[in-house]
KOLGU-193558 format. One record per residue (C-alpha): x, y, z; residue in one letter; residue number from 1. Coordinates in nm, 3 decimals. Example, Ala and Ser with C-alpha at 12.3 -4.5 7.8 and 13.67 -1.06 7.14 Angstrom:
% residues 2
((1.230; -0.450; 0.780); "A"; 1)
((1.367; -0.106; 0.714); "S"; 2)
//
This chain:
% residues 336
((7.203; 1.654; 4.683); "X"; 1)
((7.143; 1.735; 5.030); "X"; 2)
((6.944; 1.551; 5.321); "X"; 3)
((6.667; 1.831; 5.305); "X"; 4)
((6.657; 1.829; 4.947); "X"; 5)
((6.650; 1.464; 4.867); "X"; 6)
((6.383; 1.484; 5.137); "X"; 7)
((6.138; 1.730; 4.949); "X"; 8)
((6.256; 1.533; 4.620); "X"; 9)
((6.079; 1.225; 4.806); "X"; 10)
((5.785; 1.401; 4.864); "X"; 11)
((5.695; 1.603; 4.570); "X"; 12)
((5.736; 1.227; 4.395); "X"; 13)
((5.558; 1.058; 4.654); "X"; 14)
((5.251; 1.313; 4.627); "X"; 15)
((5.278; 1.267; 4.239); "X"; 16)
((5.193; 0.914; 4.282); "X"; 17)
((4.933; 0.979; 4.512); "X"; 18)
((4.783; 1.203; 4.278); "X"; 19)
((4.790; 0.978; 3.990); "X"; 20)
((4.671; 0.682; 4.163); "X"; 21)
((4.378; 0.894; 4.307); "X"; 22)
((4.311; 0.979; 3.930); "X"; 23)
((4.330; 0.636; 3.793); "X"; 24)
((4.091; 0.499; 4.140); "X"; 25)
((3.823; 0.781; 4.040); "X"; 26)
((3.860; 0.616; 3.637); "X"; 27)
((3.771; 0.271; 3.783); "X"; 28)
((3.538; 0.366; 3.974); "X"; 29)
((3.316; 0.574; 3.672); "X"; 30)
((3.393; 0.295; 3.445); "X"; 31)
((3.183; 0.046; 3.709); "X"; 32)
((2.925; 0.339; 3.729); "X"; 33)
((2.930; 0.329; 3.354); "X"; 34)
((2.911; -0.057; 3.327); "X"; 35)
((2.641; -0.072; 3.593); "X"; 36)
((2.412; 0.180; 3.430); "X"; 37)
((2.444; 0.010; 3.087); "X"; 38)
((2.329; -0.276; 3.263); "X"; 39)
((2.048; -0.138; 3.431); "X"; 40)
((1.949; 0.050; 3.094); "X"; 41)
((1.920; -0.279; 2.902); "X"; 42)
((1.722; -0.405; 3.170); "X"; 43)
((1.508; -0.174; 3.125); "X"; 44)
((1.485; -0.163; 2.760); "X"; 45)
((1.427; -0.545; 2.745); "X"; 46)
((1.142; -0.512; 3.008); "X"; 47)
((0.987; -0.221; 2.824); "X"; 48)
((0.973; -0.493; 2.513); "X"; 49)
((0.714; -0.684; 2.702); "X"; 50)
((0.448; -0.408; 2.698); "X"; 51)
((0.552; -0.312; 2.333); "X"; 52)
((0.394; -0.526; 2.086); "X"; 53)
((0.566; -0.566; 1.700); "X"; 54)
((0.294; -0.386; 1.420); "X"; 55)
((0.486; -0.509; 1.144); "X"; 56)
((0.255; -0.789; 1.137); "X"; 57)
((-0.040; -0.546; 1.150); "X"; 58)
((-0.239; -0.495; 0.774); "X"; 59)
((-0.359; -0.122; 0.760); "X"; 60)
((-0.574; 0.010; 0.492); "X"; 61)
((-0.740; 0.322; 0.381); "X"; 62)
((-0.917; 0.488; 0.084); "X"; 63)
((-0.842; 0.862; -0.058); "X"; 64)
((-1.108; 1.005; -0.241); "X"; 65)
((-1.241; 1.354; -0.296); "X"; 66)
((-1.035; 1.466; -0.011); "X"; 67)
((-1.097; 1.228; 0.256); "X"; 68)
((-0.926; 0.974; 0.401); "X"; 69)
((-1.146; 0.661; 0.521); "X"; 70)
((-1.001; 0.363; 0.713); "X"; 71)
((-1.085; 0.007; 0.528); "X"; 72)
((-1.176; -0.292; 0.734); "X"; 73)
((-1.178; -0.647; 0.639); "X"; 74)
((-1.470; -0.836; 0.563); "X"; 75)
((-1.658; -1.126; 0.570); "X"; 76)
((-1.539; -1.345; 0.211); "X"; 77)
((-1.873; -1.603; 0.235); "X"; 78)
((-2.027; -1.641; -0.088); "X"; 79)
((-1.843; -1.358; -0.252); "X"; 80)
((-1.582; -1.355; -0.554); "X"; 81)
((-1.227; -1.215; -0.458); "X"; 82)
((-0.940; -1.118; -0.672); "X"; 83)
((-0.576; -1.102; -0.603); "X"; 84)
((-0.428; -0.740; -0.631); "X"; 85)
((-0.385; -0.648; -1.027); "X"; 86)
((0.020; -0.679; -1.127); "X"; 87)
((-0.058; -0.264; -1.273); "X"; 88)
((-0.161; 0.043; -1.072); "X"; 89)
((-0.493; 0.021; -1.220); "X"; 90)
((-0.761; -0.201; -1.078); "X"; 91)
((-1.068; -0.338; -1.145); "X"; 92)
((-1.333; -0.274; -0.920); "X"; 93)
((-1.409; -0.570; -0.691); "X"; 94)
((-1.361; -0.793; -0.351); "X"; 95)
((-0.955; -0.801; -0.306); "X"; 96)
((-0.784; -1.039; -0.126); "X"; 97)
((-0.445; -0.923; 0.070); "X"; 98)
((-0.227; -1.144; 0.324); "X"; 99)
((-0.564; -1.322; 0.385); "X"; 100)
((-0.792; -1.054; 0.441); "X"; 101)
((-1.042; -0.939; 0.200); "X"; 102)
((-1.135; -0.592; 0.113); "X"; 103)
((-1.435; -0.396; -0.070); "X"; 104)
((-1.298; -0.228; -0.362); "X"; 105)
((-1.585; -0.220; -0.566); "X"; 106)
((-1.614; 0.228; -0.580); "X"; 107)
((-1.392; 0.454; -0.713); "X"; 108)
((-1.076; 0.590; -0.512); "X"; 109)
((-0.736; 0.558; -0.482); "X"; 110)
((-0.684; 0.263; -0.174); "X"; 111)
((-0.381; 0.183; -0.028); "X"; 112)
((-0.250; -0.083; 0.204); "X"; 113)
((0.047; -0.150; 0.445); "X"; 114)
((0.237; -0.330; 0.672); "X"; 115)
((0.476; -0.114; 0.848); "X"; 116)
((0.865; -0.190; 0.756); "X"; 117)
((0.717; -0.485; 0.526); "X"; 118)
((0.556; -0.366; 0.265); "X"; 119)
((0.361; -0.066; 0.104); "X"; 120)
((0.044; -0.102; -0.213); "X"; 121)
((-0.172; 0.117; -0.349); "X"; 122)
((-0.429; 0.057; -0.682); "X"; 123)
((-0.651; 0.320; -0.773); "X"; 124)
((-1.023; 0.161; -0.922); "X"; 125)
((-1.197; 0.356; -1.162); "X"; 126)
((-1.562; 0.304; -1.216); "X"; 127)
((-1.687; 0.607; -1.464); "X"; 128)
((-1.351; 0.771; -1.620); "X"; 129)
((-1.394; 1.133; -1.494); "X"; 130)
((-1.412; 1.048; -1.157); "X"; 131)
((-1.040; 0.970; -1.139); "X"; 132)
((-1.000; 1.333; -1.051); "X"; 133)
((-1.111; 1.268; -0.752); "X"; 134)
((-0.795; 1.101; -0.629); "X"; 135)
((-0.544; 1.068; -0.875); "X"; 136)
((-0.304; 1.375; -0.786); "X"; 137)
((-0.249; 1.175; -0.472); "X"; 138)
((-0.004; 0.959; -0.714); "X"; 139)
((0.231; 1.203; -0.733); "X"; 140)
((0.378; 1.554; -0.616); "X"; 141)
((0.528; 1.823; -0.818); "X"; 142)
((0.939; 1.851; -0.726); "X"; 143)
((1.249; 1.685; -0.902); "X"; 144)
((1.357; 1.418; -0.730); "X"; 145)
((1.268; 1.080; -0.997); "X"; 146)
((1.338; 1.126; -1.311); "X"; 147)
((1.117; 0.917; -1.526); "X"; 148)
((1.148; 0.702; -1.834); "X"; 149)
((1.084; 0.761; -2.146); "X"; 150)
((0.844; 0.438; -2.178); "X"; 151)
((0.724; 0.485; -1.805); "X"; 152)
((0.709; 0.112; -1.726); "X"; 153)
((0.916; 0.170; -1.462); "X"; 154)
((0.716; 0.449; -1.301); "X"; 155)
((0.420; 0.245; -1.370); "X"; 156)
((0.539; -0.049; -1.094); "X"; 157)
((0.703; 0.262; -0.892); "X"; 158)
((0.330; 0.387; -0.837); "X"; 159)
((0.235; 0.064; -0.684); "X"; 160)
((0.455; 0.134; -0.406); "X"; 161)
((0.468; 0.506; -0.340); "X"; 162)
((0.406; 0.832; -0.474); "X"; 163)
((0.639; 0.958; -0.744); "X"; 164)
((0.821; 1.305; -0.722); "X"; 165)
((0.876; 1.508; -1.047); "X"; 166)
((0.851; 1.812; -1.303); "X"; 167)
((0.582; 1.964; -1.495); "X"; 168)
((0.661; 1.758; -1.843); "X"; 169)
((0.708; 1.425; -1.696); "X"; 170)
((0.389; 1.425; -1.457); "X"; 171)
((0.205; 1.568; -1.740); "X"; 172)
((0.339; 1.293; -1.949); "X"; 173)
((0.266; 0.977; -1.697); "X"; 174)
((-0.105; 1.154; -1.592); "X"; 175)
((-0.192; 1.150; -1.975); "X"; 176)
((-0.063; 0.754; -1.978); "X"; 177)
((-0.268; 0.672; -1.705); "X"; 178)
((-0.588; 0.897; -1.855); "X"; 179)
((-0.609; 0.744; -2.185); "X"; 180)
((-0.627; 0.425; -2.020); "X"; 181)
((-0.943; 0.521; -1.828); "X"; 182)
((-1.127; 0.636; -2.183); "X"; 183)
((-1.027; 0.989; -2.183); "X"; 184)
((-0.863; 1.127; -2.457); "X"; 185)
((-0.528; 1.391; -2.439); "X"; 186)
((-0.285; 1.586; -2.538); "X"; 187)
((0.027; 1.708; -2.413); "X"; 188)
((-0.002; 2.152; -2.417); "X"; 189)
((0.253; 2.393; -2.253); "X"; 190)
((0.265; 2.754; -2.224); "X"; 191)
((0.570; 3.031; -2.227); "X"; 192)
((0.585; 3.345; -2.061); "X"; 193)
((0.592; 3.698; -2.266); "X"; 194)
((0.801; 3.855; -1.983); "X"; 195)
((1.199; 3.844; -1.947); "X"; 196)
((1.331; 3.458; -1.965); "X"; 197)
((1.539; 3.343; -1.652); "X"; 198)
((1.599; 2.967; -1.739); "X"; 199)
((1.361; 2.774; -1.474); "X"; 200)
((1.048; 2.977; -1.480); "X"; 201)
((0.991; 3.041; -1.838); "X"; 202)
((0.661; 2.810; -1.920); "X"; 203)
((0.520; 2.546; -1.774); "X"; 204)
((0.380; 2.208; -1.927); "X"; 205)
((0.018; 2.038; -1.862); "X"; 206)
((-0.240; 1.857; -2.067); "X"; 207)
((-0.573; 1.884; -2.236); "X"; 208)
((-0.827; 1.682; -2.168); "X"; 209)
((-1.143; 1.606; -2.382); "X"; 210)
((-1.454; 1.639; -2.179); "X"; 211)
((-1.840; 1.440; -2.197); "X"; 212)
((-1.938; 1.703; -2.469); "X"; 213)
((-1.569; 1.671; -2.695); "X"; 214)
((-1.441; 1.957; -2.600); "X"; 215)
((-1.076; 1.970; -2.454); "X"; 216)
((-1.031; 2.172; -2.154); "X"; 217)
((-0.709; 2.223; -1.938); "X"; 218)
((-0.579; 1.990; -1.644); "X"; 219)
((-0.268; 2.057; -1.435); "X"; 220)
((-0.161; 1.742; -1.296); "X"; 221)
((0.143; 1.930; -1.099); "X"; 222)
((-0.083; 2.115; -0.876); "X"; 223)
((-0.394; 1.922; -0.917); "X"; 224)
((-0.615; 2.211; -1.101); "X"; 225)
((-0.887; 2.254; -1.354); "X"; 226)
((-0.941; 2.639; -1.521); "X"; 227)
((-1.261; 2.816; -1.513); "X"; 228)
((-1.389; 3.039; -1.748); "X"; 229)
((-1.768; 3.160; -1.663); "X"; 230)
((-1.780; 2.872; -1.413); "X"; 231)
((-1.713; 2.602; -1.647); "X"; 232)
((-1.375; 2.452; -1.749); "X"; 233)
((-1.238; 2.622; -2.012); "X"; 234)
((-0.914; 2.546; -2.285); "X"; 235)
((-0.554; 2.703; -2.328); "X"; 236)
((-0.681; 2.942; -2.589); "X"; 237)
((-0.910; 3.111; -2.338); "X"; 238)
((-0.677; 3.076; -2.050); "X"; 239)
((-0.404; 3.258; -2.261); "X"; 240)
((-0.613; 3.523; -2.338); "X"; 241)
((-0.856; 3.559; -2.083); "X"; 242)
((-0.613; 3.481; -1.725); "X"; 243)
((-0.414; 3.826; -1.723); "X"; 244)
((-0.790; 3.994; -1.700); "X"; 245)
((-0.873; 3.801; -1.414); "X"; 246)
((-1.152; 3.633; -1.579); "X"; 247)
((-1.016; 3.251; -1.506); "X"; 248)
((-1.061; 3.092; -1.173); "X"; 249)
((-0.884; 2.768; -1.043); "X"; 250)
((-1.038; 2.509; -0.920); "X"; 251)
((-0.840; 2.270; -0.663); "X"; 252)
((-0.856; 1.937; -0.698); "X"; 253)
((-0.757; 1.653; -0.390); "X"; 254)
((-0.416; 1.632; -0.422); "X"; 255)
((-0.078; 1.646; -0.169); "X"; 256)
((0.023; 1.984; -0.076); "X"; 257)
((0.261; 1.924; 0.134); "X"; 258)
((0.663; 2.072; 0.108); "X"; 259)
((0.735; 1.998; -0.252); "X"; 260)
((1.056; 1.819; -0.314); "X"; 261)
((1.284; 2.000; -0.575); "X"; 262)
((1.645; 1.959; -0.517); "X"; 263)
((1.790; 2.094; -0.874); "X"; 264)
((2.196; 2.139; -0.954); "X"; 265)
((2.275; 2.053; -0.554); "X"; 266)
((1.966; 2.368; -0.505); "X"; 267)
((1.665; 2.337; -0.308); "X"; 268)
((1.333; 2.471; -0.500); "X"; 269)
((1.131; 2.400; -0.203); "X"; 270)
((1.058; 2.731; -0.095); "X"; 271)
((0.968; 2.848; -0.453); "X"; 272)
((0.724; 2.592; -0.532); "X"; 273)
((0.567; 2.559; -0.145); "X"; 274)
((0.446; 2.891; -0.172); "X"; 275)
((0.184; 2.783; -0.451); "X"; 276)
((0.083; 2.478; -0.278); "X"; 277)
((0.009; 2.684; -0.007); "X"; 278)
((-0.187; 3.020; -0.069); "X"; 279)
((-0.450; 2.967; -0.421); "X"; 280)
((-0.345; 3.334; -0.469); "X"; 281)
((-0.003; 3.259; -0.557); "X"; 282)
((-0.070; 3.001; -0.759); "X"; 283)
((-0.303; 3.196; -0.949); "X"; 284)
((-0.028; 3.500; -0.972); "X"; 285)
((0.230; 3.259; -1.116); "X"; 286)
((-0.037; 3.087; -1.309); "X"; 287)
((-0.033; 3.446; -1.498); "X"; 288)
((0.302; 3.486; -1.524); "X"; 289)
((0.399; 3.134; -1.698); "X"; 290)
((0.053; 3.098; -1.911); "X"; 291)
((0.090; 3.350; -2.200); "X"; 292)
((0.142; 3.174; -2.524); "X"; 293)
((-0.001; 2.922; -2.574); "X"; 294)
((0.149; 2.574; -2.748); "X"; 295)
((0.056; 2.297; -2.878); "X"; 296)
((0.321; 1.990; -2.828); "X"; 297)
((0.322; 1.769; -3.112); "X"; 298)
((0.552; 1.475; -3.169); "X"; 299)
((0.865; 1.658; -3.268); "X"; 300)
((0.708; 1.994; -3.289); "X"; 301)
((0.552; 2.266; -3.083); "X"; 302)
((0.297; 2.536; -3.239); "X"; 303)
((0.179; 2.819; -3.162); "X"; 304)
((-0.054; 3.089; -3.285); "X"; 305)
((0.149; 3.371; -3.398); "X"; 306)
((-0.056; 3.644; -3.328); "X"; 307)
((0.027; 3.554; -2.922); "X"; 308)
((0.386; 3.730; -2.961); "X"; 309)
((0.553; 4.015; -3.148); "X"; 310)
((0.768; 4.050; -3.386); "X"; 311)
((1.024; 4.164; -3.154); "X"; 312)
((0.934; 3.840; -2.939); "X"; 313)
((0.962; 3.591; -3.239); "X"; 314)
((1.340; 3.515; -3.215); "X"; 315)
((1.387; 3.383; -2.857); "X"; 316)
((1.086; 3.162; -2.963); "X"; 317)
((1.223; 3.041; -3.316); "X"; 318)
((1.523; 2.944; -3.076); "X"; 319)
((1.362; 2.724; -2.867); "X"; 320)
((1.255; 2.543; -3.166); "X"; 321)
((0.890; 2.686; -3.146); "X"; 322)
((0.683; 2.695; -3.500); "X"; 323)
((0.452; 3.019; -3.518); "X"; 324)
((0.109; 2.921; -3.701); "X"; 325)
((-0.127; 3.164; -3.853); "X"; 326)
((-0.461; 3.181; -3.608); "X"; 327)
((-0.691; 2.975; -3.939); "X"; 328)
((-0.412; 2.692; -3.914); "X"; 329)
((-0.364; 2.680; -3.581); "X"; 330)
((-0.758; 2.680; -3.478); "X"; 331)
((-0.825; 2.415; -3.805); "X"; 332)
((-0.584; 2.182; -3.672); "X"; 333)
((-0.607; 2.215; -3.279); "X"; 334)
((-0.966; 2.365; -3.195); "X"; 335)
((-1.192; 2.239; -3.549); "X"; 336)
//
């Protein structure tokens, strides 16, 4: 190698050294920036602390009840007669005692109580039995996220602590559990549609409900609504026959309407079911398309009146298990 060429060898490496230490000086130097503004961000963040205050140690409580929301205070507990909170979601009306603080739960309503990232309770109190409407589809919301036992023990002590999230059968099921231990008497109903089958939106599943005068009329627990029929609540029989003619009206009762949970098969449902729990119309619409036969569930059995389908119908129902009745049987043994 020449003198000229070891000469421009020499520099080319000497300006590759320069270039790399230049690189690694500009890395030192952001890794102190770096350092230093970590520093100065948990100085801040640890000064900020002193003006936040923790409200986990905070008790909040409110009361739900025909649609409103009321905060609770705490009151004075001289010369009154407190209770703990009851071990089920039912309570009896009273003065309630909770971390120290007493509260008036002597009316109706569904009252809860929290400390936030400690704890969560709700009890619903139930003075006269039909006023439970007024609050008790804030328990739950229609979806399919919990699926529920067959004894519902378990979703019993679940409502204590938050509101439970599942189909048509099951919510019917639990609302008729917690009903008949108010004083009002039930039974478990469903309806199928007429129109082409498609696997998820076929029938739907509710309850009857026996009002003052004996007579059993038809609650919804998934979406929180009584049928009318000439502005008074009226049975499956008359909803099945009179609902298509527009003669049935629904009437909403407090409830959450919020998105609806429904993941099904990895699927979301949300969408689908949203839509009623937004607009009455399309509740009413689907209302028609699901309520056309009506059944009766029994223990192992579900009847209907024959005279609801045709012959050409009877099959896909016979399939599904379903026993036709004439309309004599069927009214002697469901509507004497």
């Amino acid at each position: 190698m020449g003198i000229l060429q070891s000469l421009k060898f020499l520099q080319l490496k000497s300006h590759a050294y320069h270039s790399h230490l230049i690189l690694y000086y500009n890395m030192w130097i952001k890794n102190i920036k770096n350092k230093m503004n970590f520093i100065r961000q948990s100085k801040l963040r640890e000064e900020l602390k002193s003006y936040i205050k923790p409200c986990n140690s905070l008790l909040y409580a409110y009361k739900c009840y025909k649609g409103g929301v009321n905060r609770l205070h705490a009151i004075n507990n001289e010369n009154i007669v407190v209770n703990n909170l009851s071990s089920d979601i039912i309570q009896s009306p009273g003065y309630v005692i909770i971390e120290r603080s007493v509260y008036d739960l002597t009316e109706s309503g569904l009252y809860r109580f929290y400390k936030l990232n400690t704890f969560n309770e709700q009890r619903i109190v139930v003075k006269t039995p039909f006023d439970i409407f007024n609050f008790i589809g804030y328990l739950w919301e229609y979806g399919f996220l919990d699926f529920l036992s067959s004894e519902l023990q378990i979703e019993r002590q679940k409502l204590k602590h938050g509101v439970i999230t599942a189909a048509c059968s099951d919510l019917s099921r639990l609302a008729a559990m917690l009903l008949n231990q108010v004083g009002i008497e039930t039974r478990l109903v469903a309806s199928a549609t007429l129109e082409s089958w498609n696997g998820f939106d076929d029938g739907h599943t509710f309850l009857e409900i026996k009002n003052d005068f004996g007579e059993w009329i038809v609650y919804d627990p998934s979406f929180s609504v009584l049928f009318y029929l000439k502005e008074q609540p009226t049975n499956l029989i008359n909803i099945c026959k009179y609902l298509k003619h527009n003669n049935v009206t629904l009437h909403l009762l407090p409830a959450n309407r919020g998105h609806s949970h429904f993941i099904n098969q990895g699927y979301d449902y949300g969408f689908w079911v949203d839509e009623r729990n937004i607009n009455k119309e399309a509740l009413l619409e689907w209302y028609k398309h699901v309520i056309q036969v009506p059944i009766i569930i029994g223990l192992s059995k579900y009847e209907f009146p024959a005279t609801f389908i045709s012959n050409s119908d009877l099959k896909r129902f016979l399939l599904k298990n379903y026993t036709p009745l004439s309309d004599d049987k069927f009214y002697q043994l469901y509507y004497p």
